[in-house]
N, C-alpha and C positions, 0 to 999 in steps of 0.2 A: 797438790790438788787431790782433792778425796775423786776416788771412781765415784761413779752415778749408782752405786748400790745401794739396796732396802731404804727409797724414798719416804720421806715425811708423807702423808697424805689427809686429808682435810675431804669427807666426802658430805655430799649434801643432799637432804631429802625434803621438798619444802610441803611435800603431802601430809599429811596422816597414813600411815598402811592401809592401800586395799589396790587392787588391781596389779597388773602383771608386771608394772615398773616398780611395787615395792617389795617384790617376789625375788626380779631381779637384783636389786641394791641388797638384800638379805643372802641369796646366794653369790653374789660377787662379793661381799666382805667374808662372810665364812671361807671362801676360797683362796684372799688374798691373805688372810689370818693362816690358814694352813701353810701359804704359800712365803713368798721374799718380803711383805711387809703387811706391818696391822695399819689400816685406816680409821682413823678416830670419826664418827657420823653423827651427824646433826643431822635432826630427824623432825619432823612436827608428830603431832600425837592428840588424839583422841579418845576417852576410852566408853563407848558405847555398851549396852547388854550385851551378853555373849563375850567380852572383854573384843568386840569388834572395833578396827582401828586404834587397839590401845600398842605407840610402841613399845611400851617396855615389854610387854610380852612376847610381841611382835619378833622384837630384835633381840629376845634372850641371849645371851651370850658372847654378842657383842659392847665395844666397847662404844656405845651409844649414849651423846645427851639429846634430850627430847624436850623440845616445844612442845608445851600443852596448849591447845585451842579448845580444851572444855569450857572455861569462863567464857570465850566469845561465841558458841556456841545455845550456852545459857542464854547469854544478854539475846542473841536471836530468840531462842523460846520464849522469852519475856517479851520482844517486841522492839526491841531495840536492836541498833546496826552492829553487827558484829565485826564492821572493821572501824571500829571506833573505839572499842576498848586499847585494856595497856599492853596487848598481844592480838594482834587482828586475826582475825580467819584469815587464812588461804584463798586467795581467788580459786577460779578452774579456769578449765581450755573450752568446756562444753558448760550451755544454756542452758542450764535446767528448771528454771523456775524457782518455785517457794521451796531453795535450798540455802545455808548458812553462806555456802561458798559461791557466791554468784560470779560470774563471768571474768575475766581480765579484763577484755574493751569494757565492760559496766563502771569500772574504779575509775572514779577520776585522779586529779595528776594530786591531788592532800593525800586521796588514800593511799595511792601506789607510795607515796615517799614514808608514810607511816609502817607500810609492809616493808620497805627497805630499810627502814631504822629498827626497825624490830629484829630482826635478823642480826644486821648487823651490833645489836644492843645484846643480842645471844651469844652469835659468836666471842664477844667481847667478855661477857662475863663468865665465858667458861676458863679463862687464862689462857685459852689456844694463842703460842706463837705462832707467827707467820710460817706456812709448812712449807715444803718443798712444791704442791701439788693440790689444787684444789679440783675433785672430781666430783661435779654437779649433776642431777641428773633433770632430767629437763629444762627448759628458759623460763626462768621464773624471776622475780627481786631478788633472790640471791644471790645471782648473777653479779646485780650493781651491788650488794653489799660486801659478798667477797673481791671486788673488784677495789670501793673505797676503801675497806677496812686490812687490806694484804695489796696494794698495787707493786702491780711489776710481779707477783706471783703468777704462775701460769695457770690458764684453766683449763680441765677438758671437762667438758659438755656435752652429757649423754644425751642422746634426742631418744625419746620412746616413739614420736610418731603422733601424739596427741596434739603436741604443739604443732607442727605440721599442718594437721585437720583444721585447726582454729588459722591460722595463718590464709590456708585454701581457703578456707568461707569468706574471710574477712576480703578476700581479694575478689571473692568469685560475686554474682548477682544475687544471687539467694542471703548470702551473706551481708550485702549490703542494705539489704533490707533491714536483717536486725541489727545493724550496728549502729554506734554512737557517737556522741561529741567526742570520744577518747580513743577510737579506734585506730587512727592516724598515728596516735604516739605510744600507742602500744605495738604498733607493727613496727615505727620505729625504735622503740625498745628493744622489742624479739631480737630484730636485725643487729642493733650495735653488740648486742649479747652476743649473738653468732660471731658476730668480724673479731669482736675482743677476745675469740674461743683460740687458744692453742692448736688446739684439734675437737672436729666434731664428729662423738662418735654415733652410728648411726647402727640399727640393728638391721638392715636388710639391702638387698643391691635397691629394693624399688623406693625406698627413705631418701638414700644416698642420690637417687636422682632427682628425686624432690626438693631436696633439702638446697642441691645445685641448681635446679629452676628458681626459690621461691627467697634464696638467703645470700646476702652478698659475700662469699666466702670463697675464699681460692679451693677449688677441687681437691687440690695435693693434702691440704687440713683435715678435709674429711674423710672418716675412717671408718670400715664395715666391720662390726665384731659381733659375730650373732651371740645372742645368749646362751647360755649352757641350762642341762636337763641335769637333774637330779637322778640318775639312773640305778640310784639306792632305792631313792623312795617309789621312783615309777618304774617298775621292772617288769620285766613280761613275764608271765607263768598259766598255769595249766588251767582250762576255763572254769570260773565255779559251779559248782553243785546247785542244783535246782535250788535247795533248803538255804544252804548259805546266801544267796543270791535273797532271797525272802526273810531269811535272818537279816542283812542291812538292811532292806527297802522297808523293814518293819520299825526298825530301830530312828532312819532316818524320818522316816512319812508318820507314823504316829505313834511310836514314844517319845521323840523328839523334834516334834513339827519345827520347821525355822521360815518354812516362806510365806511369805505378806501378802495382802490386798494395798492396792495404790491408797494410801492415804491410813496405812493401818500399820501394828507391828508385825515385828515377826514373829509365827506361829500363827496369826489370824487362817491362813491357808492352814485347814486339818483335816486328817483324812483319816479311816478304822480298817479295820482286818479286812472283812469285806469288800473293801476297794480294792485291799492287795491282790485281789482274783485275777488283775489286771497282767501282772507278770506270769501266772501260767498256764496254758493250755488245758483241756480237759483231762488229758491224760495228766497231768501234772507237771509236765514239762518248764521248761523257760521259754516264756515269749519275748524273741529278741526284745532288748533295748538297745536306744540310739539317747545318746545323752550329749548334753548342749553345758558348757559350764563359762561363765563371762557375766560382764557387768552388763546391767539391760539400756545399753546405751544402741543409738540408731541406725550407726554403722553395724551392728553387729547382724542385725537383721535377725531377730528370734522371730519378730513376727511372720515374718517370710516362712521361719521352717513349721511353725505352727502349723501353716495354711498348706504346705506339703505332707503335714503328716495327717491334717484333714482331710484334704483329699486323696489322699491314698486309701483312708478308712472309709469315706463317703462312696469311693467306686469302686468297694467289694476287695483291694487290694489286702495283701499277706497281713497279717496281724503285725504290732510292735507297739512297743511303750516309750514313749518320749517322756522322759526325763529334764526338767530345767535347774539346774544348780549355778547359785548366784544371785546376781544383783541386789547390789551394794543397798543395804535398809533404808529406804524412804527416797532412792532415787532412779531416776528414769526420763529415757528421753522418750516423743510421742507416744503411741497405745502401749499404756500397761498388758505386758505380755497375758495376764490373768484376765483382762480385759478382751484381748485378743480371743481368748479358749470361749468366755462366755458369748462372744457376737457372736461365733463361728458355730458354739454346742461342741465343742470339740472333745472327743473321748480319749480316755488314757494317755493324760497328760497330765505330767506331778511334777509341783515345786519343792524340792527340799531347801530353800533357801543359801544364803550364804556361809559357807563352812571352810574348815579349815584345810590346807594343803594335803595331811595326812590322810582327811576323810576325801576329798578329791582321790588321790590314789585307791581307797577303798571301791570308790564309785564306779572309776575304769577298771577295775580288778571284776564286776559284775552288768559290764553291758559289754556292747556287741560290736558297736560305732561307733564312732565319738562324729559329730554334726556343728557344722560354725558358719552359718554361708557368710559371715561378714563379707563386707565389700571396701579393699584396699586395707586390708588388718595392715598395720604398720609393720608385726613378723608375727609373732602367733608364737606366744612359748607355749600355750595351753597343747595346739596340737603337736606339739613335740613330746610333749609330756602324754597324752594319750599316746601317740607313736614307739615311745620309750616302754608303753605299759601292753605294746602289741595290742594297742585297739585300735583300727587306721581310721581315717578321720577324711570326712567328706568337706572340703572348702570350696573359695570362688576361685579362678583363675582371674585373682588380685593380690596385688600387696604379698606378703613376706613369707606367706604360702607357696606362692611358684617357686622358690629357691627350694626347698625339701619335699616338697611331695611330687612322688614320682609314679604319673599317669601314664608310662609307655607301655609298650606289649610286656618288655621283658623285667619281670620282677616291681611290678605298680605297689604302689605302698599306702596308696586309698584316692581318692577320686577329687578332680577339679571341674567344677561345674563353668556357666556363665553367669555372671551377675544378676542377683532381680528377678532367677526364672525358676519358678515353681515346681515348672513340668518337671525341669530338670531336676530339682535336689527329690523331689519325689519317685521318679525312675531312680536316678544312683542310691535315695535310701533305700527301694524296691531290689535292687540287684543286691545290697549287703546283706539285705535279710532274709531272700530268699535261697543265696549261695553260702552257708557258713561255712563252707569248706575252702572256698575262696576268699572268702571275709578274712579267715585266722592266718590265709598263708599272707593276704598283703600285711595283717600284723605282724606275722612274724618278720617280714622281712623289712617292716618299717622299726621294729626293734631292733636290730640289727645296724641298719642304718644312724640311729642315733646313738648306737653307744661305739659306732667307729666314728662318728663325726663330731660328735656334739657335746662336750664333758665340761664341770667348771674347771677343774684344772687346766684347761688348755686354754679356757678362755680367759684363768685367774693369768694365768701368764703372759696372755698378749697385753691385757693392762699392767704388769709389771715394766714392761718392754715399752710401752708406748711412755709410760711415766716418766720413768728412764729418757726418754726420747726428747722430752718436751723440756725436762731440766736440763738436759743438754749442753741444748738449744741456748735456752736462759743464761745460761754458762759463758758460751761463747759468745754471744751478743754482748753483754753487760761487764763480765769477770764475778757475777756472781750465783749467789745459787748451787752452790758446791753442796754435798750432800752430808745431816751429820749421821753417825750412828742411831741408832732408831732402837727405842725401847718399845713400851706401850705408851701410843699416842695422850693419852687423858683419860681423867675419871670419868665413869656413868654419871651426870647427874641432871635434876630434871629440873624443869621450870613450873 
């Protein structure tokens, strides 16, 4: 019998690239590439201006094929259903209206079986044998396709947390309100996804408790494996120069505008020299920034920090520039954050739109704070990543936050508010920008903290181990499942 070494692996992304789960699946395959095995990934794909959401850019260098949902994309711009072509869109977890991707509960039980034959119609035509390990990431129909098209293969099932949120509404009142004729058999879809999981892995202890309230799954299956930080690209170093600091915010805000008006592209938000007066003092100094980076969805609460960084300006409070970098082109849940600036009149508040991971790192390399009040973030690799770059980061005491950031007397590493309160993210942004002497020491010490704890390497290796784990398993149950030698999984090739 072959030992359990360097697993087949089969991983799955049934997104397009954007938000912090396809951040994840890109730095978990580069890791596991370095590490005991390559995983061959199916991917969906997009490729918008800015080559946004396109993966083959996306996933350079992996060994990635890519569902293209530009044709059902199309057929929506023309008016037509985009889960009706010969490749459907992707549903989502989240409502957002007049978008391609509309809801899970929205599809009824033709489309859901069309999103499972599609897949499964992918996988199929890429020649992929049945792997040792199929590693999915979210509950999605890929689920039931890797399940008919490989049964008796084992799955793990990465939860981001999004699934989750959709699950909580659908259970909760508010949620019942918007739901549908189909809501019933997509929770029980979610659910049989979960029970048929191997292992489900969860990125935070407060997922991992959720995910045990809301999904029929034995405890022992579920597994906590927080994400790893890029600590090449976000690294801590010495504050920038006034000039340099104006050198980006030049480059980012008007030579290359990227943020939108609701209902408009990107660049419609544009700003000239003259604005930039915003970042310095009379003397010509830096006026702190607090910078917000995240998709403009509801949980996150931008509008909330808006209305703190207004009134902090409206009653005479320290100067500072808030920064919004993100959300994802043409989508959003309730007030359009730019919407938000204009009710309020709100000053010194700039979109640079959605950019890329390297220009994220520039960003934290030239503010002061990093700001998120989400409420229940499933974990938060953003403020790990500010953390890593020695910028601390003001969250709620919710969600995947309270595990890493540390509020005590001795060595705090940036600040945990209450949910929903204004006063509050306005006072703790008031205390960062008035004390930068204490602002730099909780970065340095929140830097520090993420490069003893938090690396992909350690975390490319508890997935090596867990894989390991589950073939096993398979092993002994069946007598099959034994592992072969592993070259490179498959070709790049696209749809």
């Amino acid at each position: 019998m072959l030992s359990p070494v360097d697993p087949r692996v089969v991983m799955g992304f049934y997104f397009f690239p954007r938000g912090g789960s396809a951040q994840v699946v890109r730095y978990l395959c580069r890791a596991l590439r370095d590490g005991q095995c390559t995983p061959e990934l199916f991917t969906g794909s997009i490729a918008l201006p800015g080559d946004v959401g396109d993966a083959t850019r996306f996933f350079s260098g992996l060994d990635a094929n890519v569902l293209d949902y530009a044709p059902a994309r199309a057929a929506w711009e023309q008016g037509a259903d985009p889960m009706w072509v010969d490749v459907p869109m992707h549903a989502s977890f989240e409502d957002k209206g007049e978008v391609p991707d509309r809801a899970f509960f929205a599809l009824d039980d033709l489309a859901y079986r069309r999103q499972v034959r599609s897949w499964m119609t992918f996988f199929a035509s890429q020649g992929t044998d049945p792997p040792d390990v199929v590693h999915l990431h979210h509950l999605t129909p890929m689920n039931e396709a890797a399940r008919q098209l490989w049964p008796g293969v084992p799955i793990v099932t990465h939860l981001h947390g999004t699934e989750l949120k959709m699950l909580e509404d659908m259970h909760s009142q508010a949620g019942a309100q918007a739901s549908t004729r189909w809501t019933a058999q997509w929770v029980t879809r979610l659910e049989r996804w979960a029970g048929d999981s191997a292992r489900l892995v969860v990125v935070s202890p407060a997922d991992a408790a959720t995910a045990q309230r809301l999904l029929p799954v034995d405890p022992q299956r579920i597994v906590t494996i927080a994400s790893g930080v890029d600590t090449a690209a976000f690294a801590s170093s010495s504050p920038a120069s006034a000039s340099a600091r104006r050198a980006l915010w030049s480059r980012l805000l008007v030579d290359d505008p990227q943020g939108w008006k609701p209902g408009d592209v990107p660049g419609s938000i544009r700003y000239d020299q003259d604005d930039l007066q915003a970042f310095t003092d009379r003397d010509g100094q830096s006026v702190p920034v607090v910078l917000f980076a995240g998709r403009f969805m509801k949980f996150k609460r931008l509008q909330l920090l808006i209305e703190a960084h207004h009134a902090r300006r409206a009653a005479g409070g320290p100067r500072s520039v808030l920064v919004v970098a993100g959300g994802y082109p043409g989508e959003w849940e309730g007030e359009h954050p730019f919407d938000t600036v204009e009710r309020l009149g709100a000053q010194d508040v700039f979109f640079v739109g959605w950019r890329g991971h390297d220009v994220l790192a520039e960003m934290l390399g030239c503010c002061d704070v990093f700001a998120a009040p989400s409420v229940d973030e499933p974990f938060g690799l953003v403020y790990l990543e500010a953390m890593a770059a020695g910028v601390p980061p003001i969250a709620t005491a919710t969600g995947g936050p309270v595990s890493f950031i540390n509020v005590g007397s001795e060595g705090p590493t940036g600040w945990l508010i209450a949910p929903d309160d204004v006063a509050a993210l306005a006072d703790a942004i008031t205390e960062a920008v008035t004390d930068p002497a204490g602002c730099r020491d909780r970065g340095q010490g929140a830097a520090r903290f993420v490069r003893d704890n938090y690396s992909w390497t350690s975390t490319g290796s508890r997935f090596v181990d867990l894989y390991r784990a589950v073939v096993a398993e398979r092993f002994a149950a069946t007598g099959k499942g034994a592992l072969r030698p592993t070259a490179s999984a498959g070709k790049r090739r696209g749809v």
